[in-house]
N, C-alpha and C positions, 0 to 999 in steps of 0.2 A: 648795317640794316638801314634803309632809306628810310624816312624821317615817319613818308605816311605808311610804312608798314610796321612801325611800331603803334603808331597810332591803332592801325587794325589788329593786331596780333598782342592777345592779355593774357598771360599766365595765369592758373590758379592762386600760386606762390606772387604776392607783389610786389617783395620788397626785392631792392636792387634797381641803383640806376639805371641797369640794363633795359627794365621795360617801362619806355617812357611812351605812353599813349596819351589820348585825349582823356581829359577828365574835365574838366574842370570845373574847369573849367566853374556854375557861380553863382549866385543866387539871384536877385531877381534878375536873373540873366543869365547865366551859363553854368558851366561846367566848373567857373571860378569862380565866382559871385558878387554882387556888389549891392550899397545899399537900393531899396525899393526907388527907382530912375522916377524921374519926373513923368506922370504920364500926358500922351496925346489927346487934346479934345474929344467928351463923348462921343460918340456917333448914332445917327437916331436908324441907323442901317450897315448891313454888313457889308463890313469892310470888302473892298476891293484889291486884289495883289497887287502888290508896290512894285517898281522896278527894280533888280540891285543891278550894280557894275564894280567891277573891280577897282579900285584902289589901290594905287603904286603901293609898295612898303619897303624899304630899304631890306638889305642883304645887311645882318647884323655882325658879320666879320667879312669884311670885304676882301680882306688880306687872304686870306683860302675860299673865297667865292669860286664855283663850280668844284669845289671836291668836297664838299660837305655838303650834308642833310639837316636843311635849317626850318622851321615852320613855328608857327604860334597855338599856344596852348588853351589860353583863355583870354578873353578880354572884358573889359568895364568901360561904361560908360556915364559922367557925372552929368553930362548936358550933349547938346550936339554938338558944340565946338573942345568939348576935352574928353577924350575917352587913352586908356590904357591897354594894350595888347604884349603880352608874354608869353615866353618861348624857355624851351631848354637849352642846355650848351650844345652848341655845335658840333656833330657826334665823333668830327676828326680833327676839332681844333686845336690850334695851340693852345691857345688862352681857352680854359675850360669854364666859364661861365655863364649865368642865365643871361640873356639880354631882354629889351624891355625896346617895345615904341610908343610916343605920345601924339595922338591925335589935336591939332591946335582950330581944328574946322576948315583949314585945308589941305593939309597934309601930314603923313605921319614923319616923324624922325626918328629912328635911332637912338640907341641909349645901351651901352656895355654898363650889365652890374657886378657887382664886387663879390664874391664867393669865398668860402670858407677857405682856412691855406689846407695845402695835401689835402684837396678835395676836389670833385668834381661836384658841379652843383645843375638842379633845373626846377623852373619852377611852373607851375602845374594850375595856379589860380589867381585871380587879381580882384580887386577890390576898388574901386575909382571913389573913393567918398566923398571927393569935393575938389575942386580946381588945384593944387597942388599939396592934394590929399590923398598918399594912393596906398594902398598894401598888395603884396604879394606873398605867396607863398608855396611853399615846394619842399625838398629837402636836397640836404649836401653828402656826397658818399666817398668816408674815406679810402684812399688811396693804398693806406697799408691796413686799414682790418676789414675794408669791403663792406662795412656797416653803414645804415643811412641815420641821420639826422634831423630832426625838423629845420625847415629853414623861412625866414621870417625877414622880406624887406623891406623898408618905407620907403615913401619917395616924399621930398619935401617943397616939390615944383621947382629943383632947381638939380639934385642929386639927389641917388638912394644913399639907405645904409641900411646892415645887418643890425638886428634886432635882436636882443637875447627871447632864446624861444624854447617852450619846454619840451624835455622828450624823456617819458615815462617808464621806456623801456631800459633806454641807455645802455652803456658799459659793452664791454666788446662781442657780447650774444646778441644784444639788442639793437635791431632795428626802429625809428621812429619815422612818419613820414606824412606829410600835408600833403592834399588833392584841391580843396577846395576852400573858400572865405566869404564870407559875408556882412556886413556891415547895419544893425541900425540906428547907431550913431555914430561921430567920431570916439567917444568914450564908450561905446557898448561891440563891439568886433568880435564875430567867431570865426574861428578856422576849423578844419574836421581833415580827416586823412586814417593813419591807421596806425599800428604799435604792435610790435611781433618781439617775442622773444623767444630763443631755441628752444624746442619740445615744448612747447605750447602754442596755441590757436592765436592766429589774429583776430585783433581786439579791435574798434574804431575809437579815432584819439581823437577825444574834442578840448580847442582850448580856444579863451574868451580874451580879450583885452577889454581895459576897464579906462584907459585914457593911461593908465604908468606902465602896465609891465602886463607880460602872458603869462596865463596860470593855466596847468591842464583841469579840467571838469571831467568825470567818472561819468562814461558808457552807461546805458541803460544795463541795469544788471541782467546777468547771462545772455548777454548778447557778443555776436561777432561777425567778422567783416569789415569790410573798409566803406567809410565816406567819399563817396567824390563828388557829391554836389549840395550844395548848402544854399537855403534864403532865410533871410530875415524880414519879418514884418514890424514884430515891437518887440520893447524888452524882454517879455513871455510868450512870444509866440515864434519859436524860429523850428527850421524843417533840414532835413539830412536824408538823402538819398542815396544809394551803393548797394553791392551787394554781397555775400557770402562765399569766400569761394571760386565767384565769377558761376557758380550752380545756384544760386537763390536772391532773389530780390530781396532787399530791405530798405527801411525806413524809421526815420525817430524824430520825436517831436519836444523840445524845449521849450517849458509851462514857465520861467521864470525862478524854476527853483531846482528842475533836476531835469534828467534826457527818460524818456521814455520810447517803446519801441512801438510801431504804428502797422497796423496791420499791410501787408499788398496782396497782389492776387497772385496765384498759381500761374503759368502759362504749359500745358499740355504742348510738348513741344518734343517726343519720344522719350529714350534710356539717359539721354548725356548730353540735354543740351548748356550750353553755354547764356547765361542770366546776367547782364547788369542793367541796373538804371545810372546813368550818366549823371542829369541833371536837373534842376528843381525851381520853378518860378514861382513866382506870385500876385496875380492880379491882387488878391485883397485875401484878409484871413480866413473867407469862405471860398475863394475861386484858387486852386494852386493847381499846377498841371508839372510834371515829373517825364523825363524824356529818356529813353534806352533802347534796350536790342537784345535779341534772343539770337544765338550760333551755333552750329553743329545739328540743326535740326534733320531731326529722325536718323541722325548721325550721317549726314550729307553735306555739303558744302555749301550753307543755304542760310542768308540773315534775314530776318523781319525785327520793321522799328519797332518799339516799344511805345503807347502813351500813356499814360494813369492820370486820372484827376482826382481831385479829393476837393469834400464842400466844407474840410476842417477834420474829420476825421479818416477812417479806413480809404485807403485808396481802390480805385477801381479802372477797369482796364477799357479804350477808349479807341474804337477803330483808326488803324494809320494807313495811309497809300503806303504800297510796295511795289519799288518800282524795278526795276533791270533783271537779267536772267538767275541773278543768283542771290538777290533780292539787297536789303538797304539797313541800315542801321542809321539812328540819331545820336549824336551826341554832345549836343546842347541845345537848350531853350531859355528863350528869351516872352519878356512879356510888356507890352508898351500899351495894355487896356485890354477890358474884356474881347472887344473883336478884334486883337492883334496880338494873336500869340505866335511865336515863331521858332520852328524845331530844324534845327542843322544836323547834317551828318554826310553820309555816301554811300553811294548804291556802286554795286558790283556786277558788273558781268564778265560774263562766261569768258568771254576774250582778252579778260584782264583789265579793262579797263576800270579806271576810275572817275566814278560823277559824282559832283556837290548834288548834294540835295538840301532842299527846305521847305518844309511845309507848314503848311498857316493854319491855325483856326480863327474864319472870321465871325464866329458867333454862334453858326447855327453847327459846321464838320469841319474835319479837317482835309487841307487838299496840296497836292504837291505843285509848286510854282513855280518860275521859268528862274533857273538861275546860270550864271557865265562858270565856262569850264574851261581855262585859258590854257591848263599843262597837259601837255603834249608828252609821249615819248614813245618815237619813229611813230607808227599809225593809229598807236593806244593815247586814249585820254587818263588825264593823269593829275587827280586834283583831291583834296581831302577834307573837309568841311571840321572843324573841335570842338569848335564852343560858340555863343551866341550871346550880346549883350546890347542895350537899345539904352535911351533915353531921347525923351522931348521931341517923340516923332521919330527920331532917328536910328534905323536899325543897324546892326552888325553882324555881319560871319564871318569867321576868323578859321584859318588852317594851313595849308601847304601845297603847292603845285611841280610841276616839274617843267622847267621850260625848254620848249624844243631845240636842242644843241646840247643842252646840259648834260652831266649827268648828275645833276643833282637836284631837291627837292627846295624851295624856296619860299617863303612866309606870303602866304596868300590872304588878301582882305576883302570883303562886297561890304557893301554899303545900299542898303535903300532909304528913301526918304516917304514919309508917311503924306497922306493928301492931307490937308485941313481941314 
C-alpha cells in the first residue's frame, strides 16, 4: 500500500503495523509534538500568508529508492536552524527501521535509526526539545507474535538510541502503541498513543518522563480510544486529542496530578461517519486550537476538515475551508502566535488526485493558502500533507509525494518563513 494511502485510509481496530497513517504527529506543533517553540514577534495586525517551498529531503534508504513508500510522520522544531522530521520503515525494505532527518538551517540529512531485533518498527511523533535534544516515538511489531510495542528513541545530537519504554498491556494478547509526544521540559516529557488488550476496548496510554526513566500514567477513568496528538504548556496543564473508534471525538486534559476527559462537540455528519481529531497546539493556556476530519459523510465518499478551539476548557467547533470535489481533511497543526496558526492535511478529488493543503488563522478566520504540490503520477497530482511544526518564525509541513517516473511515494517538506 503506497505510503500516502495509508496515511488516508484508518481502521477502527489500530493496532498493527499495518496501519501506519498520519498522526502525529505533536504538540505545540503537530501530530507528534514538541515543547511550546519559540514564538514570532507580536503583530499589532493580521497576519499575512507566508510563502512555503519545498525543501529537498533525502530518500532515507537509498539502496531500494524507487520501490518503496517512504514519507515523514511528524516533525519538531527547537529553533529555525534545528528542527527533527520522522518516518516509518520503509514498507518494502530490507533493513526495517524508523528513519529520522535533521534540519541544520539549511538543509536536512538523513539518519537510519536502530529498531527492536525480530521486529519491524515506525515512528509516529517527534519531540525537538533543544539543539541535540530530540525524542521520538512510535511502536515496534513483532515479527513472530504480531503484537505491537511502545517504542521510545533519543537522539543525543550526534546518534539515537532505544529507550526502555512502558507498555501496560504487554504479553502476547497485548498490543501497546505511541502516536504522539510532547515536551515541557527536558525532565517533564509526555507521550500518549493507545493499549489494547484481546476482548477488551482500547484504552489511551499515557506515559511521562521525569529526566530518568518512563513510567505509564492511568487514562482518565472510563475512557477509551487512542491519543494522537498531544501539547504541553506547564507541568499541570498538558492537552491530548484522538478519537474513539475512528466514530467519536475525544479529548483529555492533565491538572498536574491526573488526566481527565474534556468535553468536544458532536459533528452531525449521517449513520456512520468516520471521527478523528489528529492534532493539538497551543498558543497559551487560554488560546489551544485541535485539528481533524470527519469520512464517510452521509455515507459517501466525502471529507471535511475538522477545527476546535478551546479558551482552557470544553472544545468548540470552528469553521474550515473545504476544498476539492470530495473535500479535505487536516492533519496537523502548528502554532507560531496568536495570528499564525497553521493546519496541514489533503484535499481529494474526484479524479484521484492528491493536494497539500494548509490553512491559517490570522486572528480574525481561517483561510486556505497557496501551497506547492510537486508529485505527480502520469496526469494526477500526487502529495500528502501529516503533520506540522514551527518555531522562531519558521514554519513546517511534513508528508509524502510521488515523483513523476516513480513508482514510489517520497518524504516531502515546505517550509515558510514568517515576515518580522
Amino acid at each position: 500500500m503506497p505510503f500516502h494511502a495509508q496515511l488516508l485510509r484508518r481502521s477502527a481496530s489500530i493496532c498493527g503495523a499495518g496501519m501506519l497513517m498520519l498522526i502525529l504527529n505533536a504538540g505545540p506543533g503537530t501530530a507528534g509534538a514538541s515543547v511550546l517553540a519559540p514564538r514570532a514577534a507580536p503583530r499589532a495586525t493580521a497576519a499575512s500568508a507566508p510563502a512555503f517551498k519545498v525543501v529537498p529531503a533525502p530518500d532515507p534508504d537509498p539502496e531500494v529508492a524507487g520501490t518503496t513508500d517512504v514519507g515523514f510522520t511528524a516533525v519538531s522544531a527547537a529553533s529555525a536552524t534545528d528542527a527533527l522530521a520522522v518516518g516509518p520503515n520503509p514498507t518494502e525494505a530490507p533493513v526495517q527501521g524508523p528513519f529520522a532527518d535533521h534540519w541544520n538551517g539549511t538543509a536536512w540529512t538523513g539518519m537510519q535509526l536502530p529498531a527492536p531485533s525480530e521486529s519491524t518498527a515506525s515512528l509516529l511523533g517527534v519531540a525537538d526539545v533543544a539543539p541535540g535534544n530530540g525524542w521520538a516515538v512510535g511502536f515496534s511489531t513483532n515479527t513472530s507474535t504480531d503484537q505491537d510495542q511502545t517504542l521510545i528513541e533519543h537522539w543525543n545530537g550526534t546518534s539515537w538510541s532505544i529507550v526502555p519504554s512502558p507498555d501496560p498491556a504487554g504479553g502476547s494478547t497485548g498490543s501497546d502503541e505511541l502516536w504522539a509526544i510532547a515536551a515541557v521540559s527536558p525532565t517533564d516529557i509526555w507521550a500518549a498513543g493507545d493499549d489494547f488488550v484481546q476482548g477488551a476496548s482500547i484504552q489511551p496510554l499515557f506515559a511521562n518522563y521525569n529526566g530518568t526513566r518512563w513510567t505509564a500514567v492511568a487514562p482518565p477513568p472510563n475512557s477509551g480510544g487512542v491519543m494522537l496528538g498531544l501539547t504541553a504548556i506547564s507541568p499541570d496543564n498538558v492537552w491530548a486529542v484522538g478519537d474513539i473508534s475512528s466514530q467519536t471525538f475525544t479529548s483529555a486534559q492533565w491538572n498536574g496530578t491526573s488526566w481527565s476527559t474534556v468535553s468536544t462537540p458532536s459533528v452531525n455528519a449521517g449513520s456512520n461517519p468516520i471521527e478523528e481529531l489528529t492534532a493539538v497546539t497551543a498558543v497559551s493556556a487560554t488560546n489551544l486550537w485541535a485539528s481533524g476530519w470527519v469520512g464517510n459523510i452521509d455515507n459517501e465518499n466525502k471529507l471535511e476538515p475538522i477545527i476546535l478551539h478551546s479558551t482552557g476548557g470544553a472544545w468548540s467547533r470552528v469553521t474550515a475551508p473545504n476544498s476539492g470535489s470530495e473535500g479535505s481533511r487536516l492533519n496537523g497543526i502548528t502554532s507560531d502566535g496568536a495570528d499564525d496558526v497553521f493546519a496541514v492535511g489533503t484535499t481529494q478529488d474526484s479524479n484521484g488526485s492528491l493536494l497539500t493543503l494548509i490553512e491559517q488563522f490570522n486572528g480574525s478566520s481561517w483561510k486556505a493558502i497557496p501551497s506547492p504540490d510537486p508529485g505527480k503520477q502520469g496526469s494526477l497530482t500526487d502529495n500528502v500533507l501529516t503533520a506540522a511544526g514551527s518555531a522562531a518564525g519558521d514554519i513546517w509541513a511534513v508528508g509524502a509525494f510521488n515523483k513523476q517516473g516513480d513508482c514510489c511515494d517520497l518524504p516531502l517538506a515546505l517550509e515558510a518563513t514568517l515576515a518580522a
